[in-house]
C-alpha positions as CSV (number, residue, x, y, z in Angstrom):
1,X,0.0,0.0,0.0
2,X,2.7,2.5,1.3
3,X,4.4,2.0,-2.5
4,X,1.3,2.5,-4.3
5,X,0.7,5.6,-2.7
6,X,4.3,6.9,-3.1
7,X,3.9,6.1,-6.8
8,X,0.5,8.1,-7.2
9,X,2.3,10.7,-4.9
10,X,5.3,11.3,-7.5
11,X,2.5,11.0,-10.4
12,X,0.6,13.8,-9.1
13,X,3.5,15.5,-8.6
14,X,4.8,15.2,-12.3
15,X,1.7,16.8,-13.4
16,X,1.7,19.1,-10.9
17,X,5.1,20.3,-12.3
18,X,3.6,20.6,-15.8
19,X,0.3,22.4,-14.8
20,X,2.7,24.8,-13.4
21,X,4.7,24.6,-16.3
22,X,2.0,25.7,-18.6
23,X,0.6,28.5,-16.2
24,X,4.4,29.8,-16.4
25,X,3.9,30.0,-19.9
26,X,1.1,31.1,-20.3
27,X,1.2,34.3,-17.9
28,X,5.2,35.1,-19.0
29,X,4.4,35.0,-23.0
30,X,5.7,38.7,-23.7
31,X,9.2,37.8,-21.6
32,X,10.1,34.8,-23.9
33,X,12.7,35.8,-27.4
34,X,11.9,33.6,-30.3
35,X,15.6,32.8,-31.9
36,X,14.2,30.8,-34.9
37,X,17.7,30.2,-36.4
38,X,18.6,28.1,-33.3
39,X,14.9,26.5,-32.8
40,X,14.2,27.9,-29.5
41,X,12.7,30.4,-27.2
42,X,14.4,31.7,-24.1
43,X,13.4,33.9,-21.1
44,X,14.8,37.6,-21.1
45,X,14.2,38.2,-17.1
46,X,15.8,35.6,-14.9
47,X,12.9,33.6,-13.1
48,X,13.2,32.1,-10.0
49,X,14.9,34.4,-8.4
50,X,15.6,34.0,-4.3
51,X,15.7,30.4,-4.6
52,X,18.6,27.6,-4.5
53,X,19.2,25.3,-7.5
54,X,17.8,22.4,-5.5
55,X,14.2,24.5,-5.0
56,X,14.6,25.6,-8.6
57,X,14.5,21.6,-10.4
58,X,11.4,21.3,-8.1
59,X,9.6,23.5,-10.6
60,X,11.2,22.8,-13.9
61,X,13.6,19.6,-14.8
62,X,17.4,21.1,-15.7
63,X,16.8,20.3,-19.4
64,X,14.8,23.6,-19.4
65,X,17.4,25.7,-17.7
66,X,19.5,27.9,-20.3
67,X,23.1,26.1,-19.9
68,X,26.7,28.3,-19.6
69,X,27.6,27.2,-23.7
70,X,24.0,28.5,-24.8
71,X,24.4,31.4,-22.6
72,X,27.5,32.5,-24.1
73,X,27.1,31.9,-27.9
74,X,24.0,34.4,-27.5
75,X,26.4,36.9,-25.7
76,X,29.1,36.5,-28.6
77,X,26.2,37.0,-31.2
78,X,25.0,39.4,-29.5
79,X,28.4,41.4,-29.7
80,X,29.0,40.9,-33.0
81,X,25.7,41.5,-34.9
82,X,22.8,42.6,-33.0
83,X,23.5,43.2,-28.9
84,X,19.8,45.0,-28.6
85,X,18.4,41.5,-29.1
86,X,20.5,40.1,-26.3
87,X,20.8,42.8,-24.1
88,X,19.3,41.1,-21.5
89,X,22.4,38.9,-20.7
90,X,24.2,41.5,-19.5
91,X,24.4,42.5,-15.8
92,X,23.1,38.8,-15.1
93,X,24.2,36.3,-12.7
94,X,22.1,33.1,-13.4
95,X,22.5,29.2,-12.3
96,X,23.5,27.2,-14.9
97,X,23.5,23.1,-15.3
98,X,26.9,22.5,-14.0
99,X,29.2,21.1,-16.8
100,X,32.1,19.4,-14.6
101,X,31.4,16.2,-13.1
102,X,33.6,16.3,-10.4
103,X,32.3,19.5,-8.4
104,X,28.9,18.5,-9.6
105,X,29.5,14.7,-7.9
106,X,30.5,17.2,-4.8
107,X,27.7,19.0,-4.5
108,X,28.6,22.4,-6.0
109,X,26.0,23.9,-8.5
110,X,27.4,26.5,-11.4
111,X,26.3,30.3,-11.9
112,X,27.2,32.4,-14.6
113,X,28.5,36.0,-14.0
114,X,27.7,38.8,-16.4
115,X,28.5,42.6,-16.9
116,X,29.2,44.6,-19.3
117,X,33.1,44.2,-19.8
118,X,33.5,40.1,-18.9
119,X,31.9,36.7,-18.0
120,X,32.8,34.1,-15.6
121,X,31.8,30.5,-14.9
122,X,31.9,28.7,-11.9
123,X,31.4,25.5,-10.8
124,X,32.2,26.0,-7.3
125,X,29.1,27.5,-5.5
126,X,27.6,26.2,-2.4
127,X,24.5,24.3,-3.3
128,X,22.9,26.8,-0.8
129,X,23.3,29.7,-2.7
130,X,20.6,31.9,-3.4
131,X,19.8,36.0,-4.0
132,X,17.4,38.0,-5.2
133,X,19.0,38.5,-8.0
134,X,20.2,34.8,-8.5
135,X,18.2,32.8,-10.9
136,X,17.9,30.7,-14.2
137,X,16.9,31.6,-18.3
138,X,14.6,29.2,-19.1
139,X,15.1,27.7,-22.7
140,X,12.5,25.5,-24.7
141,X,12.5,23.9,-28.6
142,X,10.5,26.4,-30.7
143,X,7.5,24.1,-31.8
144,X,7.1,23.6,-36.1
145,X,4.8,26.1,-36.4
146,X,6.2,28.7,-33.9
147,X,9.7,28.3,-36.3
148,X,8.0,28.3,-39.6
149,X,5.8,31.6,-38.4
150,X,8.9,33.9,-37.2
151,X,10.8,32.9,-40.8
């Protein structure tokens, strides 16, 4: 019995995560930058501010979270073509999916640091780390449709 209900438990908190999911979407559609080229949307205001990493992937799964590579390729377009579109990456200090294993296996979570002049990654913050400032771009596959309209 106690298994059964720790099953339905984790269902109904799987869709739980989506409902939220979609309420996100729904309420933050002018705050989301269509980059057709690339196939995906992301966030222009970090969300989930105030809150650790560990509170943050109780919301969304990390495969939504903008990582540091994605992060900066937008930043280096940005500076070379068009910085008005990415703008928004500057004077930001985001989370990011950490990218080395071994600090990761040690329980450090990444950020990356943004102002005007550099960047800086690091995979050495204290899993309890969290700001008001402090929080994640969310990034999500641009569906057919969504692609084909912004061509």
């Amino acid at each position: 019995m106690t298994k059964k209900l720790k099953e339905q438990i984790k269902k109904k908190e799987e869709e739980l995560k989506e409902l939220k999911a979609k309420l996100r979407e729904e309420s933050e559609k002018d705050i989301w930058l269509e980059i057709p080229e690339r196939g995906i949307k992301i966030t222009t205001k970090l969300q989930f501010t105030g809150k650790t990493y560990s509170k943050i992937l109780k919301e969304v799964d990390e495969s939504e979270i903008a990582d540091y590579k994605l992060l900066q390729e937008l930043r280096n377009e940005g500076f070379k073509s068009n910085w008005e579109k990415y703008k928004f990456l500057e004077d930001t200090w985001a989370f990011v999916p950490n990218p080395d294993e071994v600090s990761k296996a040690n329980g450090y979570v990444a950020g990356f640091i943004v102002d005007s002049d550099d960047a800086d990654l690091g995979c050495c913050w204290d899993s309890d780390c969290s700001d008001s400032t402090l929080g994640v771009f969310l990034v999500k596959k641009l569906k057919t449709n969504e692609s084909k309209k912004n061509k």
